[in-house]
C-alpha positions as CSV (number, residue, x, y, z in Angstrom):
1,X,-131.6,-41.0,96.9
2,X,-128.0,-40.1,96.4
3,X,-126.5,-39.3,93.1
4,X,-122.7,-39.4,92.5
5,X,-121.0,-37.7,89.8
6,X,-117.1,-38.1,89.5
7,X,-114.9,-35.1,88.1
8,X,-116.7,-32.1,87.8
9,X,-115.5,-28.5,87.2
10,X,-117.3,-25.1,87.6
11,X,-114.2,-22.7,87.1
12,X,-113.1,-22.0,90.5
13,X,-116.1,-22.5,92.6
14,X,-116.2,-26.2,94.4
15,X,-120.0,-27.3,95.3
16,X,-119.5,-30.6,96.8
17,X,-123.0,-31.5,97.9
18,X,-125.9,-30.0,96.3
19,X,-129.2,-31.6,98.0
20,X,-133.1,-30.7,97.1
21,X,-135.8,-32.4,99.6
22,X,-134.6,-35.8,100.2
23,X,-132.2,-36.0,97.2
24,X,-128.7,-35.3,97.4
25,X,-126.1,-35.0,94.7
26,X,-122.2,-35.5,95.5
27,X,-119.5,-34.1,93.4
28,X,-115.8,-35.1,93.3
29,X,-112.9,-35.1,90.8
30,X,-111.6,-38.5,92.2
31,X,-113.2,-41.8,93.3
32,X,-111.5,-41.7,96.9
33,X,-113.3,-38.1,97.4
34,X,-117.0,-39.6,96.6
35,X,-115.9,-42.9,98.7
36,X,-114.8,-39.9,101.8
37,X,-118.4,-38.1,101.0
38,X,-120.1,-41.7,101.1
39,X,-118.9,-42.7,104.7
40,X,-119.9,-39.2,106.1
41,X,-123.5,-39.5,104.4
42,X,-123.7,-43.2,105.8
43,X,-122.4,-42.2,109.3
44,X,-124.5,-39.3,109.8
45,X,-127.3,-41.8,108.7
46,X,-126.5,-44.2,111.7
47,X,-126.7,-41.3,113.9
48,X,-130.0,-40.1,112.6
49,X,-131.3,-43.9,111.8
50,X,-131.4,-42.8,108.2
51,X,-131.1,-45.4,105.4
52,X,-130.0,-44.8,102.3
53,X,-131.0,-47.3,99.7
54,X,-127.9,-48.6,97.5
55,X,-130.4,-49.7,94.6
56,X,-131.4,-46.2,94.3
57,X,-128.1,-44.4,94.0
58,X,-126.7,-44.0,90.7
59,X,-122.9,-43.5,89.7
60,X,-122.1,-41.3,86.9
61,X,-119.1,-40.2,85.4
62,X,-118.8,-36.5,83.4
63,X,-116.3,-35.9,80.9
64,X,-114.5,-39.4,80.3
65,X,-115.4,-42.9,80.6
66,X,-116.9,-44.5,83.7
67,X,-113.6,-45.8,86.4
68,X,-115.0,-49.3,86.2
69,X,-112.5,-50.7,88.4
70,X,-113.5,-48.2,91.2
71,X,-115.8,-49.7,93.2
72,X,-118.0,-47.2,95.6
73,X,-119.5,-48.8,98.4
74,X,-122.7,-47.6,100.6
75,X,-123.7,-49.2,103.6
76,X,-121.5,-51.7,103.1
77,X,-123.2,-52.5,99.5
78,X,-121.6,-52.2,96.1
79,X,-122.8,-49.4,93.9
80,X,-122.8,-49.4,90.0
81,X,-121.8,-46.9,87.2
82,X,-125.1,-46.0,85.0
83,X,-125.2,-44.5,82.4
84,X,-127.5,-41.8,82.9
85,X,-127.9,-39.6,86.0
86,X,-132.0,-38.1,86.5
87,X,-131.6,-35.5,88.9
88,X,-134.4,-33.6,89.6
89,X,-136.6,-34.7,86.5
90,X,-134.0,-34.2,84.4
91,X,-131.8,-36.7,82.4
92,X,-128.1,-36.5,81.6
93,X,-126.2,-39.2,79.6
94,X,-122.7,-40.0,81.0
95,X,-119.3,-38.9,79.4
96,X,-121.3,-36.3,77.1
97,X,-123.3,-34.4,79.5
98,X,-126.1,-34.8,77.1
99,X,-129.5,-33.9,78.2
100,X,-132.3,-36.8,77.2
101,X,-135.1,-35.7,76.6
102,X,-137.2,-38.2,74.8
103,X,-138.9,-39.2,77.8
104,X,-140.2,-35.2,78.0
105,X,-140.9,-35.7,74.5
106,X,-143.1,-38.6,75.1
107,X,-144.5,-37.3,77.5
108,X,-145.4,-34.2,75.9
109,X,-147.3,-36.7,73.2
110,X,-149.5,-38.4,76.2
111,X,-150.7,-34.8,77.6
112,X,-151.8,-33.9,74.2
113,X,-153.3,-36.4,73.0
114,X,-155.3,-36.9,76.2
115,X,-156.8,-33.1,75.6
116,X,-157.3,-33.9,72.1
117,X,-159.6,-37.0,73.4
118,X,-161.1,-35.0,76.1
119,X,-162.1,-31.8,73.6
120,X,-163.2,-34.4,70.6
121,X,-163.9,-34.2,67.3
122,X,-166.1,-31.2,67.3
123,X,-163.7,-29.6,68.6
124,X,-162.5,-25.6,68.7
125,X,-159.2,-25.5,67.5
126,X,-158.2,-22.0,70.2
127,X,-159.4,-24.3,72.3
128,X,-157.0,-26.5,71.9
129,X,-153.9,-24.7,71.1
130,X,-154.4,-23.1,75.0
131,X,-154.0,-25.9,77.0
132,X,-151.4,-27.5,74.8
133,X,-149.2,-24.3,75.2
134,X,-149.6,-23.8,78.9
135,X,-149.5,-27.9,79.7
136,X,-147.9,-29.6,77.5
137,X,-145.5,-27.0,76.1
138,X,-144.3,-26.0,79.6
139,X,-143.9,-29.6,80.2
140,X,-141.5,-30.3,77.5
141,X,-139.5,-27.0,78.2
142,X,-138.9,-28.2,81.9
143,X,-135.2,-27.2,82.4
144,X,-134.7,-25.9,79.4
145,X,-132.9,-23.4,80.7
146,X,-129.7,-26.3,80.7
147,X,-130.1,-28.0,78.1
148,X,-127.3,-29.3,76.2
149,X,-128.4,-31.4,73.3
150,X,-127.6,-32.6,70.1
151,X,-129.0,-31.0,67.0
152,X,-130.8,-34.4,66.6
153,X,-132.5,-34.2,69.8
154,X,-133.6,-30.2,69.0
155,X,-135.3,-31.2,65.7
156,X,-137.6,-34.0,68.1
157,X,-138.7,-31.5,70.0
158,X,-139.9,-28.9,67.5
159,X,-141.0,-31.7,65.2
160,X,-143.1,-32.7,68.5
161,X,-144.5,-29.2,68.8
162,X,-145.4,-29.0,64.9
163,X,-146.9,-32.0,64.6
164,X,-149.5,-31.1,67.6
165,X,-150.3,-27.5,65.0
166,X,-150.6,-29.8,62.1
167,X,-153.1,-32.3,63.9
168,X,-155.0,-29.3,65.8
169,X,-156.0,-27.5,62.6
170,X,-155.6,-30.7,60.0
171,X,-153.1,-29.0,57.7
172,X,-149.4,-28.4,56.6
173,X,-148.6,-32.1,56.6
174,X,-145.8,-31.3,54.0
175,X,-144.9,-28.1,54.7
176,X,-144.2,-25.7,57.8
177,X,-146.8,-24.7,60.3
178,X,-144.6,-21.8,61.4
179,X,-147.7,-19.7,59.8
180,X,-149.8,-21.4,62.5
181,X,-147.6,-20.6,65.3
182,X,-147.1,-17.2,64.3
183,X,-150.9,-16.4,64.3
184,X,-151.4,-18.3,67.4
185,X,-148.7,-16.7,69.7
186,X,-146.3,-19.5,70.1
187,X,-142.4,-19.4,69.3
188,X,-140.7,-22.6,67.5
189,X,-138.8,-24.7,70.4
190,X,-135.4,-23.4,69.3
191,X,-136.5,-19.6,69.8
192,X,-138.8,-20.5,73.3
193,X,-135.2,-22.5,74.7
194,X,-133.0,-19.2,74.0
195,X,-135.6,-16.8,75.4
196,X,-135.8,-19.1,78.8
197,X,-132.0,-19.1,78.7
198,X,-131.5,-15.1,78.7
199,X,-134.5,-15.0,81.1
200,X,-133.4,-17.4,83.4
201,X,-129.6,-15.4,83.5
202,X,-131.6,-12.4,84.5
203,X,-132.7,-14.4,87.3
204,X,-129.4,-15.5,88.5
205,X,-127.7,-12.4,88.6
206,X,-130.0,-11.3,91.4
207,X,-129.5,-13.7,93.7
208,X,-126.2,-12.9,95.0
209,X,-125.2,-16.6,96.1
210,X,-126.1,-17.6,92.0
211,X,-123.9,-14.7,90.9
212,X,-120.6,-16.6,90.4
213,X,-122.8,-18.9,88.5
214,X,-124.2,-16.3,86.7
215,X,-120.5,-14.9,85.7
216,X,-119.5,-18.0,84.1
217,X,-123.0,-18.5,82.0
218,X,-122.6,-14.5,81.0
219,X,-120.4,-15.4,77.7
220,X,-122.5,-18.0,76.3
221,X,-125.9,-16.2,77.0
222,X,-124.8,-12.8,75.9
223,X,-124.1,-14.8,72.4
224,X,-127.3,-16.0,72.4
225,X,-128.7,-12.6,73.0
226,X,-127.0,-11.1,70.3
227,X,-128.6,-13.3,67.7
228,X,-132.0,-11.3,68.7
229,X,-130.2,-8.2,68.5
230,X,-130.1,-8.1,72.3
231,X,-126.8,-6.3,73.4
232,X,-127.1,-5.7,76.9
233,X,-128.5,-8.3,79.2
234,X,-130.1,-5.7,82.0
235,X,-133.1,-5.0,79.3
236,X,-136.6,-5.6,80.4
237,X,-137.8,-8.8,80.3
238,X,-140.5,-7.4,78.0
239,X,-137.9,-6.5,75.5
240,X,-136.1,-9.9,75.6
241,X,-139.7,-11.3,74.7
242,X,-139.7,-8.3,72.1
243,X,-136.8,-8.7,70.6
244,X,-137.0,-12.8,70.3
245,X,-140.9,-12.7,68.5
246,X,-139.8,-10.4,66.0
247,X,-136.7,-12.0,64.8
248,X,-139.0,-14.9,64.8
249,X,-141.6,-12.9,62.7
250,X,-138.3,-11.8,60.3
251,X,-137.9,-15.6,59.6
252,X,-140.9,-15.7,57.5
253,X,-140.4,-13.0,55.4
């Protein structure tokens, strides 16, 4: 599958062709670059007696509205502008860079209700609240790490996670379960996302070909560190997971 994403900027550095397995995303600022990057990937295809399949390529534009008059061609077949590229797992809405996760959310739903079926009505509630946060959770974080989402699409996901505390011990229909998630070890979605991200920078800066990368995030993650009273990122990782539960902790004071 190809993915094809017109105009994108990461400050200076220019990654053209990003590919993962059998996937392969192009990048370009112009419509005649991604056509240039189509005729090499379909020409090294003839030599190689690779096909790529037209049907499966999606077109997406970041940043403005989709060039409908630009018409990409593949193997001598059309292509058409969606509006949504899923790279990876991952959904991203066109023009707003948007992450969509409602299909993760939904998915989240089906995992737990199918433990909830599988442990019964006798069940243990520690029983549950394990496999929910290792399974489920874990799947509804996936790429957290770069999300960009609306406050709309936040408030899902943590209503998501509250509702399975609410139906696991059969309280706090109209009212917080934070109490519950505090005596059961799990942070609220908003807190889990941050400590991913500052986690996640950690990881990038020692890697020396993600360090550029890293560079750019370093502003916005720092921020985010500094609402857990984190002021240097080279802490432990320990005391980023310190630092996030207890200013999660302070919030129910």
């Amino acid at each position: 599958m190809i993915s094809l994403v017109c105009y994108v900027t990461l400050d200076k550095l220019f990654a053209g062709c990003i590919l993962y397995a059998d996937d392969i995303l192009l990048l370009s600022s112009s419509c005649h670059g991604l056509q240039s990057m189509l005729h090499i990937c379909n020409e090294f295809g003839k030599r190689w007696d690779i096909h790529f399949n037209p049907a499966k390529t999606q077109c997406v534009t970041f940043g403005g509205q989709a060039p409908r008059q630009c018409n990409l061609v593949v193997g001598g077949k059309s292509l058409t502008w969606s509006s949504k590229l899923k790279y990876l797992g991952c959904s991203i809405k066109s023009g707003s860079c948007e992450f969509d996760i409602s299909s993760a959310i939904g998915k989240f739903y089906s995992q737990f209700n199918n433990i909830m079926a599988v442990l019964g009505k006798q069940k243990n509630e520690m029983a549950a609240i394990h496999p929910m946060n290792s399974y489920c959770l874990s799947s509804l974080l996936y790429a957290c790490e770069t999300w960009s989402l609306k406050a709309s699409s936040g408030h899902s996901a943590n209503v998501a996670l509250n509702n399975t505390f609410r139906r696991i011990f059969n309280c706090c229909w109209r009212e917080s379960p934070k109490m519950l998630l505090f005596y059961c070890d799990v942070l609220p979605i908003a807190h889990n996302v941050d400590e991913h991200r500052i986690l996640f920078y950690k990881k990038l800066k020692c890697h020396s070909c993600f360090r550029v990368l890293a560079k750019i995030c370093y502003p916005e993650i720092l921020s985010i560190a500094n609402k857990y009273n984190i002021h240097c990122l080279d802490v432990s990782v320990g005391q980023v997971r310190r630092c996030v539960w207890q200013l999660f902790v302070g919030s129910l004071m």
